[in-house]
N, C-alpha and C positions, 0 to 999 in steps of 0.2 A: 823217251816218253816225257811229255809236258805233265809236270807236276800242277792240277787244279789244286783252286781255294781249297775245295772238302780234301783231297787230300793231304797236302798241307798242316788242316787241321789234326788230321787222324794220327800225323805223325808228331806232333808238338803235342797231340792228348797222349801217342802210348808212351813218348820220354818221361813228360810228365807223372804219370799215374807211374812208373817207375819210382823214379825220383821222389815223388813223394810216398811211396811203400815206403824208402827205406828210410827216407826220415821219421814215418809214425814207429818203424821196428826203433830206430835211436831214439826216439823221444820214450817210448813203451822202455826201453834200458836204463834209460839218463834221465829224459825229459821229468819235468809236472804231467800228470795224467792230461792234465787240460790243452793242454799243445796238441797229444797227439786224437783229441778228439777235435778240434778245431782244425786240423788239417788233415781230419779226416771228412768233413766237413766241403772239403774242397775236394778229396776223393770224389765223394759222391755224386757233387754237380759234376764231373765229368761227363754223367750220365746226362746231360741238354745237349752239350755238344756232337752226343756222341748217336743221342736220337735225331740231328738234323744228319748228322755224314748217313745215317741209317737211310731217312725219306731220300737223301740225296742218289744214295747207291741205287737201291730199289725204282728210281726213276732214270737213270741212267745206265739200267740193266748189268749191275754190275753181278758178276759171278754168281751162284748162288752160295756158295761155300763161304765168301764174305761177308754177305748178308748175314749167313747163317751164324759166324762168329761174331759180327758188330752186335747183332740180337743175344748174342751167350755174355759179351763185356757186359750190355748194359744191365741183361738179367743179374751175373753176378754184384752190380753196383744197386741193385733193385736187393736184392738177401740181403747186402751186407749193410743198407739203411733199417731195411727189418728188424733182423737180430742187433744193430749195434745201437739203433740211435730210437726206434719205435717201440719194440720190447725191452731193450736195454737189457739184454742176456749176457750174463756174464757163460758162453758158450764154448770159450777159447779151451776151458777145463772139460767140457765133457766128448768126450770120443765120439759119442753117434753124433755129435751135429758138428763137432771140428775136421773130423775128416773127408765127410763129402765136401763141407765149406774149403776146406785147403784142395780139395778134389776139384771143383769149381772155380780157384781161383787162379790154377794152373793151368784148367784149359782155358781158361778165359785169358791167360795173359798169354797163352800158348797163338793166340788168336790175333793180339797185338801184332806179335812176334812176325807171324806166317804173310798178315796181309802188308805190316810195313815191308817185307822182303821183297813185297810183289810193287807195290808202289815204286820204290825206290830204294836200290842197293845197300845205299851208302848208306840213307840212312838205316837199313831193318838191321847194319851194321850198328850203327848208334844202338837203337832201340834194346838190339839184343846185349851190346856192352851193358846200360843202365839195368837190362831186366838181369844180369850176372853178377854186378853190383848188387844191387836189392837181394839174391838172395844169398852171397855171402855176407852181406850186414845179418840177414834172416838169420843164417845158420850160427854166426858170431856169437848175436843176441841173445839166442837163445841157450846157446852154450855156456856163454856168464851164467844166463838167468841160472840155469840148472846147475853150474857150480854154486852157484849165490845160495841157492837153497838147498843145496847140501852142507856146506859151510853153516848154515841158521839150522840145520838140524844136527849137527854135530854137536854143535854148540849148544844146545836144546837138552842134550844127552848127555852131556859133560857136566851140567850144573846138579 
């Protein structure tokens, strides 16, 4: 199969948006706050590129099931300008809007995932290495984090 431009693109946007998850979860651990909202920033535009492969598939009759995930990426990058950057919801803390969010974010990268495999082997090979990476950084992360603040509440309780 002749890999086209939009394809191409689809597969350099889901290493990408990989790639940079797991560097906003390193910067969210290590980072200045401001890192990982400036390239969260670059998250978000994904969502231009990601509405041209859209018009491109859609006129090119591609699957409906593609369609239907490339429209659930961009949606998810459409919430996560919402809650992060337009309301500025510190939401990561409350359960009813972090779990369908984390809900959302995994079928949408579940969508990366499905259509780079169909494009091209090798890379939905790649795609799914980087999307395994990102979420052993994820689960890392967060695992400090919650020692971290065990640790500051121990210590809390000690004094």
């Amino acid at each position: 199969m002749t890999l086209t431009f939009f394809d191409g693109m689809f597969l350099f946007i889901a290493i990408l948006l990989n790639v940079l998850i797991s560097i906003i979860f390193i910067a969210r651990y290590r980072g200045p706050e401001e890192l990982e909202h400036k390239i969260g920033y670059i998250v978000i535009a994904c969502a231009i590129p990601l509405a041209l492969i859209l018009v491109n598939y859609i006129l090119i009759g591609a699957e409906i099931w593609i369609i239907i995930y490339v429209v659930i990426i961009i949606g998810f990058l459409i919430v996560e300008t919402i809650l992060d950057y337009i309301l500025k919801l510190a939401f990561r803390t409350n359960l009813k809007i972090v779990v369908p969010f984390v809900i959302f974010y995994y079928i949408a990268f579940w969508g990366l995932l499905a259509i780079s495999f169909v494009i091209n082997l090798v890379f939905g090979f790649i795609v799914f290495g980087a999307f395994m990476i990102s979420i052993a950084i994820t689960i890392y992360t967060h695992k400090k984090d919650k020692d971290r603040m065990t640790l500051k509440k121990e210590d809390q309780t000690s004094d």
